[in-house]
C-alpha positions as CSV (number, residue, x, y, z in Angstrom):
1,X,13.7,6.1,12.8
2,X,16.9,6.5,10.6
3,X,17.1,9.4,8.1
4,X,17.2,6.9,5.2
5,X,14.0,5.4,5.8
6,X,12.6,9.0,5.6
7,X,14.0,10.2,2.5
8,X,11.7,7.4,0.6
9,X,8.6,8.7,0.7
10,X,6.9,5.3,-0.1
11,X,8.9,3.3,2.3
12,X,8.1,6.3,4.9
13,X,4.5,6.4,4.1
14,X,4.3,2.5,3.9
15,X,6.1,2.3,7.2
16,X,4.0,4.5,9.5
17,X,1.0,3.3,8.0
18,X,1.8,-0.5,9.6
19,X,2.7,1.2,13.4
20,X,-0.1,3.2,13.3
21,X,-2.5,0.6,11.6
22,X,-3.3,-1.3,15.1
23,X,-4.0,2.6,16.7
24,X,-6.2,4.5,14.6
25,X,-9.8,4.9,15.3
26,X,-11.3,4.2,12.0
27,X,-8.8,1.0,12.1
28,X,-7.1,-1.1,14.3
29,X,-9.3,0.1,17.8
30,X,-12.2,-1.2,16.8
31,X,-11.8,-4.1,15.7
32,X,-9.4,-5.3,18.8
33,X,-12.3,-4.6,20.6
34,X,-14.6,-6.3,18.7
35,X,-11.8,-8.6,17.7
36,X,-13.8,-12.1,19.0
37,X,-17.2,-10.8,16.9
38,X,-15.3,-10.5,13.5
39,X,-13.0,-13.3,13.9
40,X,-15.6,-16.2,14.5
41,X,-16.7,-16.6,11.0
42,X,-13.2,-17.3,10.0
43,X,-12.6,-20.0,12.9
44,X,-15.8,-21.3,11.7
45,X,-14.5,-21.7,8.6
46,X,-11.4,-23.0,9.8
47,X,-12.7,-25.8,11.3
48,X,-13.3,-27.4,7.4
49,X,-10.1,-27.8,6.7
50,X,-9.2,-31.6,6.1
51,X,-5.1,-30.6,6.8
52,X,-5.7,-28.1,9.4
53,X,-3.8,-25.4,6.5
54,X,-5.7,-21.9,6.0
55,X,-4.1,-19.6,3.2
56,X,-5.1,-15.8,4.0
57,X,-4.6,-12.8,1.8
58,X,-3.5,-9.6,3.4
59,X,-1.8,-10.5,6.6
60,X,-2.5,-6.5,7.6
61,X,-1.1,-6.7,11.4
62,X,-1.8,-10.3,12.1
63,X,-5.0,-9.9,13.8
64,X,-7.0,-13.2,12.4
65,X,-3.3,-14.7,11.7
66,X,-2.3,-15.5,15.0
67,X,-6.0,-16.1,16.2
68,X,-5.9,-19.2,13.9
69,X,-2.6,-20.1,14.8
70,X,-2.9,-20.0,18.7
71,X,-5.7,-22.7,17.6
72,X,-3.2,-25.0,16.1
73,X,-3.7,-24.5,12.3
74,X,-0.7,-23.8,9.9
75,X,-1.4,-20.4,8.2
76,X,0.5,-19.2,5.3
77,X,-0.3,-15.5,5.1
78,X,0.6,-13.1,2.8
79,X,0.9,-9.3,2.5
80,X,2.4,-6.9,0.4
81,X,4.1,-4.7,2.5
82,X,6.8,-6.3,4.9
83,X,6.5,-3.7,7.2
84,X,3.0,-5.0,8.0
85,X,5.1,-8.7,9.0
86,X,7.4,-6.6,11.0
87,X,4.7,-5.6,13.6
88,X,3.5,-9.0,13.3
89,X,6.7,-10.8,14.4
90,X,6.7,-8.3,17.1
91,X,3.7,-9.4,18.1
92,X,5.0,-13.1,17.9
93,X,7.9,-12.4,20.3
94,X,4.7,-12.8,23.1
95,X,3.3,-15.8,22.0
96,X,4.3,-19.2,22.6
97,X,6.9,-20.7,20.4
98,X,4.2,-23.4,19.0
99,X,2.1,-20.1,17.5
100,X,4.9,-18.4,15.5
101,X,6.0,-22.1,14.3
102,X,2.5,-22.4,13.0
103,X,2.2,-19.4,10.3
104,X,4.9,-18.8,7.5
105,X,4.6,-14.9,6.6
106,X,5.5,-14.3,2.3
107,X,5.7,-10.7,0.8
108,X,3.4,-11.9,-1.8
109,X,0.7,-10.2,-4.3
110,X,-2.2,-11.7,-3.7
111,X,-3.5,-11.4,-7.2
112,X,-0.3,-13.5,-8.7
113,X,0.8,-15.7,-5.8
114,X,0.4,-19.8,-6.6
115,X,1.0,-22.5,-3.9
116,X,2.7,-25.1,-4.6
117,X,-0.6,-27.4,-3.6
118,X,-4.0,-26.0,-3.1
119,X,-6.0,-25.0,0.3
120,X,-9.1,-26.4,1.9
121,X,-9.8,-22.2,2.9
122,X,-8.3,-18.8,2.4
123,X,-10.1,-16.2,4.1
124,X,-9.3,-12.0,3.6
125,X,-9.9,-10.2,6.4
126,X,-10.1,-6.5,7.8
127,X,-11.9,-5.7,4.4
128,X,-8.9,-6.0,2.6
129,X,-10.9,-7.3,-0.5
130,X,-12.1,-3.7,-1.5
131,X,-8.7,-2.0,-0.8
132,X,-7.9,-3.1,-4.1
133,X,-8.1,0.1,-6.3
134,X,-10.4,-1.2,-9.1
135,X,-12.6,-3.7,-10.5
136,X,-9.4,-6.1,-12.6
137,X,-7.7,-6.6,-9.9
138,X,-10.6,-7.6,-7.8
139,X,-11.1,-9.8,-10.3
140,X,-7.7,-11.4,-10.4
141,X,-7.3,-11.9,-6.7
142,X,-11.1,-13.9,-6.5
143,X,-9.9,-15.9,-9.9
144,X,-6.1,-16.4,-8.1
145,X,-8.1,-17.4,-5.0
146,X,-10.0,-19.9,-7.1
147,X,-6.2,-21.0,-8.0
148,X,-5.2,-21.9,-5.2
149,X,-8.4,-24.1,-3.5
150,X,-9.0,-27.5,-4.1
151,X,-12.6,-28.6,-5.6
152,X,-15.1,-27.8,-2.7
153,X,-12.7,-25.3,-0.9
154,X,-13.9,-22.0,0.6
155,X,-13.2,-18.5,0.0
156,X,-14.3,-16.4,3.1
157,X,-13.6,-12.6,3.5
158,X,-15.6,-9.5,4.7
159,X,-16.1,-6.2,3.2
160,X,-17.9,-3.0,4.0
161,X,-21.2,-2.4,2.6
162,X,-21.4,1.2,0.3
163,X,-24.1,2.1,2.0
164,X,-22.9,2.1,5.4
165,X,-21.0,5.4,4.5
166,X,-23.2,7.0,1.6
167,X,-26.1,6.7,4.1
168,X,-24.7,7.7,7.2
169,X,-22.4,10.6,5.3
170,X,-24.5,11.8,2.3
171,X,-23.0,15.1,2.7
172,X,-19.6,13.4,1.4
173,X,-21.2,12.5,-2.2
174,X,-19.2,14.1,-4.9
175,X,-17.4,16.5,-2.6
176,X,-14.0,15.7,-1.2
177,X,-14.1,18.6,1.3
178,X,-17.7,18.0,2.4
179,X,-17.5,15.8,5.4
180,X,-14.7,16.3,7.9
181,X,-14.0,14.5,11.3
182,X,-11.7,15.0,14.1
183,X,-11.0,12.3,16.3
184,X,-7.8,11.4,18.9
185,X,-5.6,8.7,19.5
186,X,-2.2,7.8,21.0
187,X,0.1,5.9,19.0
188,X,2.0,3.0,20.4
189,X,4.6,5.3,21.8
190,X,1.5,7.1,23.9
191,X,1.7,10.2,22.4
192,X,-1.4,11.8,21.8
193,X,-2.7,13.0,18.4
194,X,-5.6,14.8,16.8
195,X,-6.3,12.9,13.0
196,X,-8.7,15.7,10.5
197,X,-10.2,12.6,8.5
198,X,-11.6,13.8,5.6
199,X,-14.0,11.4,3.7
200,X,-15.1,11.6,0.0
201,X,-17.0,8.9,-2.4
202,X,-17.7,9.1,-6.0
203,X,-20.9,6.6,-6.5
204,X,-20.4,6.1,-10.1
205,X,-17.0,4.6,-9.7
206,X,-18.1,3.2,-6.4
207,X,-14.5,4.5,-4.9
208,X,-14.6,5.9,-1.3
209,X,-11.4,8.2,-0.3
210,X,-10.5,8.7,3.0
211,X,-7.5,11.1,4.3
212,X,-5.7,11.2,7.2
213,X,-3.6,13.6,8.5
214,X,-1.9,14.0,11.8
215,X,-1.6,17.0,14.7
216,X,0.6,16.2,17.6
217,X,-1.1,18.3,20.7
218,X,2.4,19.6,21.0
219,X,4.9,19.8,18.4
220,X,4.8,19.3,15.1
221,X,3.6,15.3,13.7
222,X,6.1,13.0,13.0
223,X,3.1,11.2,10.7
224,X,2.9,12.2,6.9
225,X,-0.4,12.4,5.7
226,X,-2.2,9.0,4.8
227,X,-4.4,8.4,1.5
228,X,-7.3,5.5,2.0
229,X,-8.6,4.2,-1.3
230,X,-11.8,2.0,-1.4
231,X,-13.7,0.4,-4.5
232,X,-16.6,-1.0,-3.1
233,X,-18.7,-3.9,-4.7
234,X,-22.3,-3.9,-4.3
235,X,-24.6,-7.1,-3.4
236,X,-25.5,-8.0,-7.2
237,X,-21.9,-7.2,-8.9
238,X,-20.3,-9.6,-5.6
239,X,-22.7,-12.1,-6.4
240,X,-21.6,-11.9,-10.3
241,X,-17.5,-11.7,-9.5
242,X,-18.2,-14.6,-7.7
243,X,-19.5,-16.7,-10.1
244,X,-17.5,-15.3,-13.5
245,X,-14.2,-16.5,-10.9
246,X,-15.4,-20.0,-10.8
247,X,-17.5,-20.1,-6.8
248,X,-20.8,-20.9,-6.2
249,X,-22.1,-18.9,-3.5
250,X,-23.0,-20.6,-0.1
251,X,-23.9,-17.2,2.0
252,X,-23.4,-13.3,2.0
253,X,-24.6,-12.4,5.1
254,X,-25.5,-8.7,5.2
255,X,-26.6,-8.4,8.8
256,X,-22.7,-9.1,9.5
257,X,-20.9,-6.4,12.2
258,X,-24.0,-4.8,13.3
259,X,-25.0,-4.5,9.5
260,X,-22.7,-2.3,8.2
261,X,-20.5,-5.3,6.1
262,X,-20.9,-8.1,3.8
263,X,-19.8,-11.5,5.0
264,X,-18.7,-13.9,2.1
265,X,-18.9,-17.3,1.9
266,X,-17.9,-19.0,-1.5
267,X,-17.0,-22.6,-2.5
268,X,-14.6,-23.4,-5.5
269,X,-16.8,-25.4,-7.8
């Protein structure tokens, strides 16, 4: 990594959080290994598309994108951070030429972006919904996404249920040094690490904070220390955003990923 890249502290921070986004625990592992399981209700949802053209917000590291295009559809995804598309097109230099032809990647804000025609589906996966810090800009990205469907286009995205922390860590509730974790990985470069996760939520403001921070085995970490913000959305306020943005509701299912998230389903009315 060259020195200039490290004496940003947002482009460093924003940086290692991409490479190690595919690596940590609480991240990236499981999900590839129960990649197929939260995948299928986007391919599902795919398959409605009358141009074979899916719009998702929040590329993250490509894990539904290239998924949909291996299957032939033409995916515009966007993501804030280009870092994010970095790994991505990484990842593309394995696939056949056919699957990296089939998505265009934009550095886009998913709360402002307009296509220049409207999409049969956008889907938001890895949770990305509730990574947005408050209630507005929720808001904005479910009324943008209304934007850019056509009449009778779907909106499909999955979030984590509040509960599925608050009840499993009560302990966490109002006190940021409460509940603390320790769990290993290796990062791509197979180094081994020790992450101290420590997890706090604030009910009232329905914000979840997790914190990361990084102990090589040996040596010092090359990792800074990485802030996770949540605002989650509860069953009856989803249902409500939902319909204030201009969607009918066709299905939340709450039994999704063993339980523990919401899946969406919403058509533009």
């Amino acid at each position: 990594m060259n020195k200039e890249l490290m004496d940003e502290p947002k482009i460093y921070y924003e940086y290692n959080l991409a490479n190690l986004y595919d690596y940590l625990p609480t991240f990236g592992v499981w999900k590839r290994k129960n990649i197929d399981l939260i995948n299928k209700p986007f391919l599902e949802g795919a398959k409605r598309t009358t141009d074979g053209r899916v719009l998702e917000f929040a590329t993250a590291t490509g894990m539904l994108t290239i998924p949909l295009a291996r299957l032939g559809y033409k995916v515009t995804s966007l993501d804030i951070s280009s870092y994010m598309h970095d790994i991505v097109n990484d990842k593309l230099k394995k696939e056949e030429k056919y699957v990296s032809d089939n998505i265009t990647l934009l550095r886009q804000d998913c709360t402002k972006f307009v296509a220049d025609e409207p999409f049969d589906m956008i889907g938001i996966p890895d949770g990305m919904f509730i990574a947005l810090e408050n209630q507005k800009m929720q808001m904005e990205c479910l009324k943008n996404c209304n934007r850019n469907l056509r009449k009778g286009g779907r909106l499909y995205f999955d979030i984590a249920k509040p509960v599925s922390i608050a009840m499993s860590h009560p302990e966490c509730l109002y006190n940021p040094d409460s509940y603390v974790t320790y769990k290993r990985f290796r990062d791509k470069n197979d180094i081994p690490f020790l992450i101290t996760l420590s997890t706090s939520i604030e009910p009232w403001e329905q914000r979840c904070h997790l914190h990361y921070q990084f102990n090589e085995y040996q040596g010092e970490s090359v990792y800074p220390d990485i802030d996770i913000y949540y605002r989650f959305v509860h069953y009856g306020e989803l249902v409500l955003m939902l319909e204030q943005s201009g969607f009918k509701v066709i299905d939340i299912d709450t039994d999704f990923f063993f339980g523990r998230y919401f899946f969406v389903t919403a058509e533009k009315i």
